[in-house]
mmCIF file as gemmi writes it, N, C-alpha and C atoms, coordinates in Angstrom:
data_model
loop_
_atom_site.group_PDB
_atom_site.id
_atom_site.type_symbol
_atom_site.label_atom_id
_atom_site.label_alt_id
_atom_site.label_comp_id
_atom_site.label_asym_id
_atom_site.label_entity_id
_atom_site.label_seq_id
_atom_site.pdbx_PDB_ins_code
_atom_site.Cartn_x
_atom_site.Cartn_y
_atom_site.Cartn_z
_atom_site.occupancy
_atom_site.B_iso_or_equiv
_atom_site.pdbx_formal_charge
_atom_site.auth_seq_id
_atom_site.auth_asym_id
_atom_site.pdbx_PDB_model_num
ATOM 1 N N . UNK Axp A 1 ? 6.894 -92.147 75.983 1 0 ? 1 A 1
ATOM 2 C CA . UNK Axp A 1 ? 6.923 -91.895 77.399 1 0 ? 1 A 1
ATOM 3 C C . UNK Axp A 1 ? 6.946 -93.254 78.112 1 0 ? 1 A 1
ATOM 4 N N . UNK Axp A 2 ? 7.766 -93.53 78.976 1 0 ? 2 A 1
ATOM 5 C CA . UNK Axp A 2 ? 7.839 -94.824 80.118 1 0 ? 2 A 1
ATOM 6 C C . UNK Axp A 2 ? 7.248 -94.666 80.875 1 0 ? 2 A 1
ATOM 7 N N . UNK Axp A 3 ? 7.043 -96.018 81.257 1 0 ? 3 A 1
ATOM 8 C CA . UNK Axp A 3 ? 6.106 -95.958 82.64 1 0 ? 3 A 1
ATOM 9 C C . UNK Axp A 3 ? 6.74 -97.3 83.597 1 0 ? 3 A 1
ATOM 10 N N . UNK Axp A 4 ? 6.924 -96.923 85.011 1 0 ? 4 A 1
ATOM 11 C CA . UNK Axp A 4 ? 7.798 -97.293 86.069 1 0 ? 4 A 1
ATOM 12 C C . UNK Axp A 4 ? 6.765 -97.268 87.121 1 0 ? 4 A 1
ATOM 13 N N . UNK Axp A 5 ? 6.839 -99.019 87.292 1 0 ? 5 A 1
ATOM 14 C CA . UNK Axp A 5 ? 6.347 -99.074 89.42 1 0 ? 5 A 1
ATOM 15 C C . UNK Axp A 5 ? 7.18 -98.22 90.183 1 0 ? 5 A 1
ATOM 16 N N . UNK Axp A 6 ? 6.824 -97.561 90.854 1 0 ? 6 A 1
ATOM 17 C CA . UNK Axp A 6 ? 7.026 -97.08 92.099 1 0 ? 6 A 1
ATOM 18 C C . UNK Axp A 6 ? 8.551 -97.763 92.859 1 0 ? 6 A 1
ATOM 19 N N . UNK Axp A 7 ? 8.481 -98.827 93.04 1 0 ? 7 A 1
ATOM 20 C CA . UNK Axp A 7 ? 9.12 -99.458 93.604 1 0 ? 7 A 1
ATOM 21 C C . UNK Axp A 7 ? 10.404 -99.255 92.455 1 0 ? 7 A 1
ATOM 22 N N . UNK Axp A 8 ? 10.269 -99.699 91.646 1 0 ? 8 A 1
ATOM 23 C CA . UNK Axp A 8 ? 11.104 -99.6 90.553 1 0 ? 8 A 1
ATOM 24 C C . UNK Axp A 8 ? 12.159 -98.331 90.77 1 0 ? 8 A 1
ATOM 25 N N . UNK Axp A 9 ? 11.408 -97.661 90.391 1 0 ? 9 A 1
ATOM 26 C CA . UNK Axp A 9 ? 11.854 -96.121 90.562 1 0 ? 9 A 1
ATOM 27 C C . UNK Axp A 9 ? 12.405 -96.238 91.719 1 0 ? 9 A 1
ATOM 28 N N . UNK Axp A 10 ? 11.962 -96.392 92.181 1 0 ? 10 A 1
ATOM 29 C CA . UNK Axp A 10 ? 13.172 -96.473 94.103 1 0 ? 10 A 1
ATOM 30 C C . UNK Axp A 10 ? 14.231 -96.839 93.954 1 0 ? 10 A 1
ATOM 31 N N . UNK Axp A 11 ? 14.473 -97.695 93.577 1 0 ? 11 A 1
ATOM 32 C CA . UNK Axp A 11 ? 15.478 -98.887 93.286 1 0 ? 11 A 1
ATOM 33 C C . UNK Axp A 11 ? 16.293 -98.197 92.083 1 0 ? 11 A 1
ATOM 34 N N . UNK Axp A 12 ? 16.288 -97.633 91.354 1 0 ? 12 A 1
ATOM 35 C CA . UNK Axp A 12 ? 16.774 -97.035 89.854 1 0 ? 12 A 1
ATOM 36 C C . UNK Axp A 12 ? 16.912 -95.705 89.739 1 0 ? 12 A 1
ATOM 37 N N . UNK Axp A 13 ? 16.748 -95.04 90.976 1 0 ? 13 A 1
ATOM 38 C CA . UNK Axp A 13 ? 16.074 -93.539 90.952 1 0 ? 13 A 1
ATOM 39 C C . UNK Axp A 13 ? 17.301 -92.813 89.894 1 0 ? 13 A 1
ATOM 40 N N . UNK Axp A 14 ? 18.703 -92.811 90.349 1 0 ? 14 A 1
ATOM 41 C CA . UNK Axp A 14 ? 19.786 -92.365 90.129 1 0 ? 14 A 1
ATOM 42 C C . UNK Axp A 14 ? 19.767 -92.392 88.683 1 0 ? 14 A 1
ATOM 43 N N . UNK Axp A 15 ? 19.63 -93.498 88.485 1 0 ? 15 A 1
ATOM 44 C CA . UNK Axp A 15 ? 20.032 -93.815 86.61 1 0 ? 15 A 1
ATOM 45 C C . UNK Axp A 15 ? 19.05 -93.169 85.977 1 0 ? 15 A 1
ATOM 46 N N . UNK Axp A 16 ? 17.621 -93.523 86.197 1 0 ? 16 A 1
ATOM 47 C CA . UNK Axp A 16 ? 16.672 -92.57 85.949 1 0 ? 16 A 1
ATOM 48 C C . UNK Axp A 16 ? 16.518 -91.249 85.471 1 0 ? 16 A 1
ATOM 49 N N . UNK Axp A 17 ? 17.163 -90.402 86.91 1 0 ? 17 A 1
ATOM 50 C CA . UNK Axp A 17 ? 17.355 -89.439 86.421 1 0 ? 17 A 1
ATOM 51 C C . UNK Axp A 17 ? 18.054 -88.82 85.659 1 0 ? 17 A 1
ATOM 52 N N . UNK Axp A 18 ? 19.427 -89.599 85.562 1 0 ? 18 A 1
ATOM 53 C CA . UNK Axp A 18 ? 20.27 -89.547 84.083 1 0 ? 18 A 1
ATOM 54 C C . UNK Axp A 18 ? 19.328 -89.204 83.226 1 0 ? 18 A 1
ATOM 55 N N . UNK Axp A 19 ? 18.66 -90.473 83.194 1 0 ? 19 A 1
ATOM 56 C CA . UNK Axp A 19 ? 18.677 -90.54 81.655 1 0 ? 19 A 1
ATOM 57 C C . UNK Axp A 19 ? 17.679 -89.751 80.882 1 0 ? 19 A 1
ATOM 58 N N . UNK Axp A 20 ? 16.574 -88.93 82.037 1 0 ? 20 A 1
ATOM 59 C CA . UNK Axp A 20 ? 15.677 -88.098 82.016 1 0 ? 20 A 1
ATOM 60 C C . UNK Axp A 20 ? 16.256 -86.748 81.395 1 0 ? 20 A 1
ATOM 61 N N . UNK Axp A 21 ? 17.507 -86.45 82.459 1 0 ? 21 A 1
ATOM 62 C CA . UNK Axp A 21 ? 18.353 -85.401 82.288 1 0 ? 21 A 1
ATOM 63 C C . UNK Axp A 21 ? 18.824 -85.344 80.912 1 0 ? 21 A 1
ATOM 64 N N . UNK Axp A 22 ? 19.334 -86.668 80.011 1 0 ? 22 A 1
ATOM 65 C CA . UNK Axp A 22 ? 20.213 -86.534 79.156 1 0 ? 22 A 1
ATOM 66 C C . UNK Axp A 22 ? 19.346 -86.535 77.573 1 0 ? 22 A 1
ATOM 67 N N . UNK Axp A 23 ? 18.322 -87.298 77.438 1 0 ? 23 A 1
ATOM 68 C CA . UNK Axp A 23 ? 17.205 -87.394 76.582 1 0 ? 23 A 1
ATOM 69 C C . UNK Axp A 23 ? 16.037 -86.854 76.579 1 0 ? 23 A 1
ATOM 70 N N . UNK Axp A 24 ? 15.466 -86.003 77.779 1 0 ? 24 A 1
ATOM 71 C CA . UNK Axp A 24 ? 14.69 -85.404 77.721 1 0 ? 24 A 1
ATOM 72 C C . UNK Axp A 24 ? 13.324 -85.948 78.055 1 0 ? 24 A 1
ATOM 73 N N . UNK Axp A 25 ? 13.183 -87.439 78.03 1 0 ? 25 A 1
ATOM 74 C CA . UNK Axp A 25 ? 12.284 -88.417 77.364 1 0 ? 25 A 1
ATOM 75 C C . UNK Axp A 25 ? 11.409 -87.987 79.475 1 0 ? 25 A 1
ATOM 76 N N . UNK Axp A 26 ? 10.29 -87.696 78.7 1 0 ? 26 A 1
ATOM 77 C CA . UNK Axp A 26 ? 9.489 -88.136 80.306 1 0 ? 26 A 1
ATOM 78 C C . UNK Axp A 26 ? 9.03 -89.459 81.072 1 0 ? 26 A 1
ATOM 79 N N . UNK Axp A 27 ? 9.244 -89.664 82.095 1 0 ? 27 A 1
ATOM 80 C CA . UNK Axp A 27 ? 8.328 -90.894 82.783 1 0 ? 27 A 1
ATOM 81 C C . UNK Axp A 27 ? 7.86 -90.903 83.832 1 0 ? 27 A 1
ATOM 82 N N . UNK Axp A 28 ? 6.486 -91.468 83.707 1 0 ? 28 A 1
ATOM 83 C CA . UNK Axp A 28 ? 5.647 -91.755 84.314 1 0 ? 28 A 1
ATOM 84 C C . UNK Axp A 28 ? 5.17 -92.631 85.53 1 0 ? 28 A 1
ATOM 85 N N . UNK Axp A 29 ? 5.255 -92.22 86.687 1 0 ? 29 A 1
ATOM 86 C CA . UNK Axp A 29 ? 5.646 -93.312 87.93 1 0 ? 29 A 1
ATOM 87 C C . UNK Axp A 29 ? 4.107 -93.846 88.357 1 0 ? 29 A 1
ATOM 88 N N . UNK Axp A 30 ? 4.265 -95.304 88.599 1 0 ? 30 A 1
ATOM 89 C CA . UNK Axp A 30 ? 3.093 -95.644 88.649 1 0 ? 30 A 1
ATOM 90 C C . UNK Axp A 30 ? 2.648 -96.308 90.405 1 0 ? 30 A 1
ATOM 91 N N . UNK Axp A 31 ? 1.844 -96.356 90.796 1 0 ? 31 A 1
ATOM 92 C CA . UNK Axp A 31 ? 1.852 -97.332 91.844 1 0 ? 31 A 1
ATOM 93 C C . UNK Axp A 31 ? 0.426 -97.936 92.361 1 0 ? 31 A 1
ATOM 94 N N . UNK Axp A 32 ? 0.475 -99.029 92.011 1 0 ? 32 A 1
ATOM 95 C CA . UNK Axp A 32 ? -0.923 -100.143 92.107 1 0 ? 32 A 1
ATOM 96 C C . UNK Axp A 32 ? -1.179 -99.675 90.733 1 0 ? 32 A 1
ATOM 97 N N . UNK Axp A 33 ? -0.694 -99.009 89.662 1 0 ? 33 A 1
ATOM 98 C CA . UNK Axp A 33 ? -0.78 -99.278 88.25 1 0 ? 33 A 1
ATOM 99 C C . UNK Axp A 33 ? -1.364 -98.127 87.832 1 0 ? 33 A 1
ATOM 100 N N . UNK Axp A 34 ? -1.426 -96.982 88.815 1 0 ? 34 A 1
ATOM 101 C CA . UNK Axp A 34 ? -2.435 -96.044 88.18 1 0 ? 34 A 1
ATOM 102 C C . UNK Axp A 34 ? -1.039 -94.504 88.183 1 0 ? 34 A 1
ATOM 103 N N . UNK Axp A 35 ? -1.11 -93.924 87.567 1 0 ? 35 A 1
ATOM 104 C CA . UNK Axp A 35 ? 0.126 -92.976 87.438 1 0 ? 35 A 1
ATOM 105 C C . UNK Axp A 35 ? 0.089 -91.82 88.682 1 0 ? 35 A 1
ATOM 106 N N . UNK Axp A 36 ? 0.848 -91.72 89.677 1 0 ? 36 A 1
ATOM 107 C CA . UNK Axp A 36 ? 0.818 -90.794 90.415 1 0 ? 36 A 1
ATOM 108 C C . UNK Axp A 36 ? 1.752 -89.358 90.186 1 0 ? 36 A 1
ATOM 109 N N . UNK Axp A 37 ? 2.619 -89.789 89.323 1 0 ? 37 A 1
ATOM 110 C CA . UNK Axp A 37 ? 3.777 -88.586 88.873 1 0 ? 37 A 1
ATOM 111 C C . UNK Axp A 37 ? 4.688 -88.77 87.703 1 0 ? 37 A 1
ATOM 112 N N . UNK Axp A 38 ? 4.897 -87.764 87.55 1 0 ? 38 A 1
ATOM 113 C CA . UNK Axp A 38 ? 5.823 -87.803 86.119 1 0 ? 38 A 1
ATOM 114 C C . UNK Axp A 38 ? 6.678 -86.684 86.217 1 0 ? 38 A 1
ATOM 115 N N . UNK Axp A 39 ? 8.126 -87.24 85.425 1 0 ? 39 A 1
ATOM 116 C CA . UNK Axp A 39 ? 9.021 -86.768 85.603 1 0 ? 39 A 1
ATOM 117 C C . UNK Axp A 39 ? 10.088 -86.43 84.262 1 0 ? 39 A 1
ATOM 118 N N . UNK Axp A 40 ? 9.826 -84.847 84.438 1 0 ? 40 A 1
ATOM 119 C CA . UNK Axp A 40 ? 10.466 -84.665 83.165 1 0 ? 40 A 1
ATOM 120 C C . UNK Axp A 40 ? 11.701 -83.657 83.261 1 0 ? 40 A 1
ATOM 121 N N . UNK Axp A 41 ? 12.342 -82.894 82.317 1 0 ? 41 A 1
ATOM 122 C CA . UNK Axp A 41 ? 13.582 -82.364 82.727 1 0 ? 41 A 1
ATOM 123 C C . UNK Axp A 41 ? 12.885 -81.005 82.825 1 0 ? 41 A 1
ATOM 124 N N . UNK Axp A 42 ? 13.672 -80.252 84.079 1 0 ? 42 A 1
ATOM 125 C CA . UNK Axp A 42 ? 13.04 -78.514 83.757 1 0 ? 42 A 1
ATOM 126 C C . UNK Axp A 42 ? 12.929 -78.021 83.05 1 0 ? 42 A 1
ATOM 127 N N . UNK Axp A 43 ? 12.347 -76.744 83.247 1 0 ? 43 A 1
ATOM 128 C CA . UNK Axp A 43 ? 12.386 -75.6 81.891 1 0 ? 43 A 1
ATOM 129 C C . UNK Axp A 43 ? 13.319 -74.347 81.529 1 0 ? 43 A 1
ATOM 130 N N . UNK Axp A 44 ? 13.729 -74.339 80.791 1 0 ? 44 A 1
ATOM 131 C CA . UNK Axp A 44 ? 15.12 -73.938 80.351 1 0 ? 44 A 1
ATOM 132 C C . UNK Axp A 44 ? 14.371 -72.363 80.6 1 0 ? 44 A 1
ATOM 133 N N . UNK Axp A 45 ? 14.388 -71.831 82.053 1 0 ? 45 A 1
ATOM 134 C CA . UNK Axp A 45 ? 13.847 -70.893 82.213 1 0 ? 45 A 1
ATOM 135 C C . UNK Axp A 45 ? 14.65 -69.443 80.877 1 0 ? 45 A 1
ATOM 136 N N . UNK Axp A 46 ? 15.256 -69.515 81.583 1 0 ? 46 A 1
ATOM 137 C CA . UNK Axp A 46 ? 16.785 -68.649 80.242 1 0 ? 46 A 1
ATOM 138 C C . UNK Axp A 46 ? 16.379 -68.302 79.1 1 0 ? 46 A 1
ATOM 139 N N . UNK Axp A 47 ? 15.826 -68.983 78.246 1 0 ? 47 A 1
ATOM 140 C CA . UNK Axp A 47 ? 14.818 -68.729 76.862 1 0 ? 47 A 1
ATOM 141 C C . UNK Axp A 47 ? 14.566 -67.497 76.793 1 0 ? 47 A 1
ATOM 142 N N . UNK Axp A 48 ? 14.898 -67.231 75.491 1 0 ? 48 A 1
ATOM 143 C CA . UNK Axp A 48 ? 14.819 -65.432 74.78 1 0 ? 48 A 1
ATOM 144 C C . UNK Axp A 48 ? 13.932 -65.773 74.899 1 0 ? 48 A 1
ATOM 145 N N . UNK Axp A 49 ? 12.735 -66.22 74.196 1 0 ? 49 A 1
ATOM 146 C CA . UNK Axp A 49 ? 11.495 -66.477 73.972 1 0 ? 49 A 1
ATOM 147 C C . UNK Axp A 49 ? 10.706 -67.588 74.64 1 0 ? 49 A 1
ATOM 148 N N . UNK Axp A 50 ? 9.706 -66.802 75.536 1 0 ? 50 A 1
ATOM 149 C CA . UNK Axp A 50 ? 9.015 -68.208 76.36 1 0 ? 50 A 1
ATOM 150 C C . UNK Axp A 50 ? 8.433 -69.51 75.526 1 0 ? 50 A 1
ATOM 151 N N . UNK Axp A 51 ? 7.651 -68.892 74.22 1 0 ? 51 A 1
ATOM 152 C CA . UNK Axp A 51 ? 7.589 -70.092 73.814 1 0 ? 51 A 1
ATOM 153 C C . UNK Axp A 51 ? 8.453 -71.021 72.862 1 0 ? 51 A 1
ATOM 154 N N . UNK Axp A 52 ? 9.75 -70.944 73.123 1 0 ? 52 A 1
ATOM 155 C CA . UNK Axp A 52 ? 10.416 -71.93 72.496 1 0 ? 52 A 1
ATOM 156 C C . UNK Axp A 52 ? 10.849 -72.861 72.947 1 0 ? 52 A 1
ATOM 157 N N . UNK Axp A 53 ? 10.368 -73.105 74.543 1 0 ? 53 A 1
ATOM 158 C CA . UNK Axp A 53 ? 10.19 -74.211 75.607 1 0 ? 53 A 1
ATOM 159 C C . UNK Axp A 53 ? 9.23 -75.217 75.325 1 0 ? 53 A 1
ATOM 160 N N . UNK Axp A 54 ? 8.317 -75.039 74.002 1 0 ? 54 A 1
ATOM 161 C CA . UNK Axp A 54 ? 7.439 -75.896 73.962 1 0 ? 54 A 1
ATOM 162 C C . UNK Axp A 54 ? 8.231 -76.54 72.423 1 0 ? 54 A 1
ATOM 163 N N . UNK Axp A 55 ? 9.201 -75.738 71.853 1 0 ? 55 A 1
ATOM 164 C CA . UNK Axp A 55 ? 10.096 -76.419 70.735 1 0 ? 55 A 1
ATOM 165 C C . UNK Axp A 55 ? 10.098 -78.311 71.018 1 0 ? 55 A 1
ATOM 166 N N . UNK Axp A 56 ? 9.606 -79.009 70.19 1 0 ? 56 A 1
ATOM 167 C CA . UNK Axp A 56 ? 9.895 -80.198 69.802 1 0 ? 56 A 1
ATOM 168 C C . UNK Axp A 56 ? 8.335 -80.642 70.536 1 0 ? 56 A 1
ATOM 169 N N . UNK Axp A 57 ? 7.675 -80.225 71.093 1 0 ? 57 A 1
ATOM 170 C CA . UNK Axp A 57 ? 6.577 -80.603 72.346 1 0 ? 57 A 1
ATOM 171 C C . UNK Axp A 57 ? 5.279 -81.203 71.307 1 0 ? 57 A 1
ATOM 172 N N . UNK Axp A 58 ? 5.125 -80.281 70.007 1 0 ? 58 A 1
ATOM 173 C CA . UNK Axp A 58 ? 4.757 -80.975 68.356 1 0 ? 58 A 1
ATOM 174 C C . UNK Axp A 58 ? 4.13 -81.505 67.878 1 0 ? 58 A 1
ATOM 175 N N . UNK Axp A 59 ? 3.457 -82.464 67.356 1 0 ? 59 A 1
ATOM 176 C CA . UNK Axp A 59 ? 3.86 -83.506 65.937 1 0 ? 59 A 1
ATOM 177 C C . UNK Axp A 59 ? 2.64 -83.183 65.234 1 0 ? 59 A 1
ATOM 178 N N . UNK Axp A 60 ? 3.336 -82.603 64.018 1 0 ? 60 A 1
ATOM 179 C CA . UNK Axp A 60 ? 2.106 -82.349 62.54 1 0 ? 60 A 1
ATOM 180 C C . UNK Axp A 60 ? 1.849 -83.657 62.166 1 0 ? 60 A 1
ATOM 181 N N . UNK Axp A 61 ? 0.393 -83.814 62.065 1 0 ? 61 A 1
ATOM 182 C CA . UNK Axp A 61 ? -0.377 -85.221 61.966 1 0 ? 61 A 1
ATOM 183 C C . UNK Axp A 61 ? -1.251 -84.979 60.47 1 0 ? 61 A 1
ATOM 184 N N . UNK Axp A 62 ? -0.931 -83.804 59.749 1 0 ? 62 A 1
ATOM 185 C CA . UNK Axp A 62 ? -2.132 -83.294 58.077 1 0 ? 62 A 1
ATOM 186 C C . UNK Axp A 62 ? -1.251 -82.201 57.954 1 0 ? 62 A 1
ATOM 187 N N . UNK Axp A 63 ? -1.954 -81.453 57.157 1 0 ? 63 A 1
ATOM 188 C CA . UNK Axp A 63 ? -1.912 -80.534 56.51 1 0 ? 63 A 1
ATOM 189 C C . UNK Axp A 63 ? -2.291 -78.664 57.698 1 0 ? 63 A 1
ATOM 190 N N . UNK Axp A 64 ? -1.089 -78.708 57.693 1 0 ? 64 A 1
ATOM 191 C CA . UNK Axp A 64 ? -1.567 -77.144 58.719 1 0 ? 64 A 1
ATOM 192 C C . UNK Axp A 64 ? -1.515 -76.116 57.493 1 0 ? 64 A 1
ATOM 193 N N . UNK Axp A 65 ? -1.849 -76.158 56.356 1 0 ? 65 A 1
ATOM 194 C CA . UNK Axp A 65 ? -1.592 -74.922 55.861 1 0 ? 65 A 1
ATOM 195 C C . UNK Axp A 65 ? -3.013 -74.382 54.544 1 0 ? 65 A 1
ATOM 196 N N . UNK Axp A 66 ? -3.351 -75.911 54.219 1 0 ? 66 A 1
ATOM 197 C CA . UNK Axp A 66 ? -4.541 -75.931 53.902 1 0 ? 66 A 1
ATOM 198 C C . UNK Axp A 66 ? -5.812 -75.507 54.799 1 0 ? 66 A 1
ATOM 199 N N . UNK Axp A 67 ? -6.93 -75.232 54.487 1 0 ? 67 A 1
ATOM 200 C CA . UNK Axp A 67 ? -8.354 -74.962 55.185 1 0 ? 67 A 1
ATOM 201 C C . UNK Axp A 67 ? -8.393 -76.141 56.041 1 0 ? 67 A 1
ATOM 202 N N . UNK Axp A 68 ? -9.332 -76.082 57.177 1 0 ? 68 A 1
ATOM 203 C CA . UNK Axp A 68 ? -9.748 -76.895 57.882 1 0 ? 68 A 1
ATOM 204 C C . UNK Axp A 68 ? -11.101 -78.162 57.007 1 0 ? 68 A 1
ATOM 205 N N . UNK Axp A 69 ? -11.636 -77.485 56.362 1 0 ? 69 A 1
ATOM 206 C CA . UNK Axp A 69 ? -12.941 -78.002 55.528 1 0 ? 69 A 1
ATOM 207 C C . UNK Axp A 69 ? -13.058 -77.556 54.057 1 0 ? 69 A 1
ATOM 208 N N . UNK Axp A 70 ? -13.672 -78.724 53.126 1 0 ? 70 A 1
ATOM 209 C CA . UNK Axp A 70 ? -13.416 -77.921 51.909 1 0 ? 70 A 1
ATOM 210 C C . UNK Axp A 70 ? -14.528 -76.527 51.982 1 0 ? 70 A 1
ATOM 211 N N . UNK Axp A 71 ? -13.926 -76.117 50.757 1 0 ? 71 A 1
ATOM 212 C CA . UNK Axp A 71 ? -14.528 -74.783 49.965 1 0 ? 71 A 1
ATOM 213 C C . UNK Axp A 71 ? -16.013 -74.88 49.72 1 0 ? 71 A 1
ATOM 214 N N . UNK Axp A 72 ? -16.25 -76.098 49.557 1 0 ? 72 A 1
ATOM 215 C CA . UNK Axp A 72 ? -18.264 -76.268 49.261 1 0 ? 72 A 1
ATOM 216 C C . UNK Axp A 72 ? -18.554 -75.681 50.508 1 0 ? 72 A 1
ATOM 217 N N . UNK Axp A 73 ? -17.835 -75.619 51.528 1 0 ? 73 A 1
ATOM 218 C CA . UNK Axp A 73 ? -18.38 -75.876 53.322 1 0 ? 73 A 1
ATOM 219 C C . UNK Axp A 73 ? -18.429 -74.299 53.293 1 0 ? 73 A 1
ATOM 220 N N . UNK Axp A 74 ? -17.833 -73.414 52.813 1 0 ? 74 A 1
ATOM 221 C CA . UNK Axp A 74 ? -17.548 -72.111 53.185 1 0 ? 74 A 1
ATOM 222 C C . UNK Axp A 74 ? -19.021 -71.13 52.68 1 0 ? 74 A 1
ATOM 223 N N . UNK Axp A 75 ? -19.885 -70.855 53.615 1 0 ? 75 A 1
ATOM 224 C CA . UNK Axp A 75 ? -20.755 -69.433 53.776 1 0 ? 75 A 1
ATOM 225 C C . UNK Axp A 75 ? -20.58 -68.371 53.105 1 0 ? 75 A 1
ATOM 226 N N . UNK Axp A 76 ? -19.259 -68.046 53.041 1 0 ? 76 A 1
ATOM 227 C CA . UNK Axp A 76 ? -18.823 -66.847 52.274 1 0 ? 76 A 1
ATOM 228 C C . UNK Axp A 76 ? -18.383 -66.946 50.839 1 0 ? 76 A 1
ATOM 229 N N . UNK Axp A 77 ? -18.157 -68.021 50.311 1 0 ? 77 A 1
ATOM 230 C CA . UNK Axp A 77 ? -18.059 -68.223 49.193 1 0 ? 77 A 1
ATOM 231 C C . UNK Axp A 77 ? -19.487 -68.127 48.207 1 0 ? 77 A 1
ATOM 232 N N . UNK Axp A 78 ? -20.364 -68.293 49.037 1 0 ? 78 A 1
ATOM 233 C CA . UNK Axp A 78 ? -21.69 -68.285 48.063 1 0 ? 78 A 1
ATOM 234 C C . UNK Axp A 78 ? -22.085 -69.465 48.061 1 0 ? 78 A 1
ATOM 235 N N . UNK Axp A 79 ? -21.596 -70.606 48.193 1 0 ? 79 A 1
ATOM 236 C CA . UNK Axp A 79 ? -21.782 -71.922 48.093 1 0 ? 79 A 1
ATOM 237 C C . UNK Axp A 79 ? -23.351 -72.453 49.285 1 0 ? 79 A 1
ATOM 238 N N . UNK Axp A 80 ? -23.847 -73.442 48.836 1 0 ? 80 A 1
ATOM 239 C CA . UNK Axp A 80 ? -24.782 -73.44 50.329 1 0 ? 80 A 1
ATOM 240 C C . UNK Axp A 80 ? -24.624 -74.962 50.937 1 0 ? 80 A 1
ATOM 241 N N . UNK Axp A 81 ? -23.764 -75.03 50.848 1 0 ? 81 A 1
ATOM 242 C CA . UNK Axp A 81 ? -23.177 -76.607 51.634 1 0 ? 81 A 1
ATOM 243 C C . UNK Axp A 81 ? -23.707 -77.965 51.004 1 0 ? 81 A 1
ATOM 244 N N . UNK Axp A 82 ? -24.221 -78.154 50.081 1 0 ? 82 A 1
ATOM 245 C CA . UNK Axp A 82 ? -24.643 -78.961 49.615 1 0 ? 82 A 1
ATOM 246 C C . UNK Axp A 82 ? -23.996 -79.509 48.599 1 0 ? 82 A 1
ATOM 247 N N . UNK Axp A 83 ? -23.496 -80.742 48.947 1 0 ? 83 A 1
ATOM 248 C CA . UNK Axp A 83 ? -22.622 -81.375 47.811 1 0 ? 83 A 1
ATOM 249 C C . UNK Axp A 83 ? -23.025 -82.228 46.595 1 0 ? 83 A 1
């Protein structure tokens, strides 16, 4: 995500929004350095499915398919947490 003075953005608005439009990529407008707005491309209202607007929005950082905690940790196993 970019981040743009204010002023900047004034000055660039046009291209900007290209390039917002064409990559998708959001940015972040700043002024005296603190973020007042951000600007990203709409939402493809049209979508069979509402949530496939959040398609690419993402990123698997582990394992989503394994347990959250091992098996010693689990109550129901019989186990009593003690490793």
């Amino acid at each position: 995500m970019e981040t743009i003075n204010a002023s900047d953005f004034k000055a660039r608005c046009l291209a900007i929004l290209d390039r917002v439009s064409e990559t998708g990529e959001r940015v972040v407008i700043l002024k005296r350095g603190r973020p007042v707005a951000e600007l990203w491309p709409p939402t493809r209202a049209r979508a069979e499915h509402p949530q496939m607007e959040l398609k690419g929005t993402v990123t698997v950082v582990g394992d989503i398919i394994g347990p959250a905690v091992p098996e010693d940790y689990w109550e129901s196993l019989g186990h009593d947490g003690a490793a």
